[in-house]
C-alpha positions, 0 to 999 in steps of 0.5 A: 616097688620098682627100682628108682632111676639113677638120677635118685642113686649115688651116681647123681650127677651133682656139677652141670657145666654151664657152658655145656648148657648153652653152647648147643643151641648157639654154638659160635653166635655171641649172645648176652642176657640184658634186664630192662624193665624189670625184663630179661631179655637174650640179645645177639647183634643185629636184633631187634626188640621192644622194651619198656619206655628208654629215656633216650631220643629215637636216633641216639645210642643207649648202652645197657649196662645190667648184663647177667650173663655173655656167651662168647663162643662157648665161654659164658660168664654169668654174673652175680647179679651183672658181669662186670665190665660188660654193656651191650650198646643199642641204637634207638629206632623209634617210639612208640605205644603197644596194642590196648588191654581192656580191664573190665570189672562188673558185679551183677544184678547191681549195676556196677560195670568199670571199663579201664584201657591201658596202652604200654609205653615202648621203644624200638632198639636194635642191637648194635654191639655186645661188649665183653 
């Protein structure tokens, strides 16, 4: 057999630097990671994304409580599940309905064909400030 990598030997490396992990891509951007929906999504200021259905009026300002993880230049903090003390305050634009998904079951030779469409609820945010 040949000689196995280093990575399988005692030099392994055993301890990974978060902040080493992250900061290359995003060096000196502050950046959070939110859940919403069930969704993960990472956030700086100025973005703007859709997410599932927010119980808030189009105009108004909802704050995201449930942050899992803050970089802010370089220091990351990762929570167990959210950092606390953290929010990431949003404004909502607007409303609105995503593309149809058509689910279409058939059986052949029995005559049995069920068209089903589904249109997921959204609203529009954009990012106004990352509270850490």
């Amino acid at each position: 057999m040949g000689a196995k990598p280093e990575f399988f030997g005692k030099n392994r490396l055993t301890q990974v630097s978060l902040s080493g992990l992250f900061s290359p891509l995003f060096n000196g951007i502050m950046y959070a990671v939110i859940e919403t929906g069930s969704k993960q999504y990472r956030v700086t200021a100025g973005d703007t994304l859709e997410v599932e259905r927010l119980a808030s009026e189009a105009g108004q300002t909802f704050t995201f409580d449930r942050v899992l993880l803050v970089n802010n230049d370089g220091k990351v903090s990762v929570g167990g599940p959210s950092v606390q003390g953290a929010s990431v305050l949003a404004d909502v634009v607007e409303h609105k309905r995503g593309v149809k998904t058509i689910a279409f079951k058939m059986k052949r030779r029995k005559g049995y064909h069920r068209t089903v469409g589904h249109r997921q609820e959204l609203t529009v945010v954009k990012i106004k400030e990352i509270k850490a």
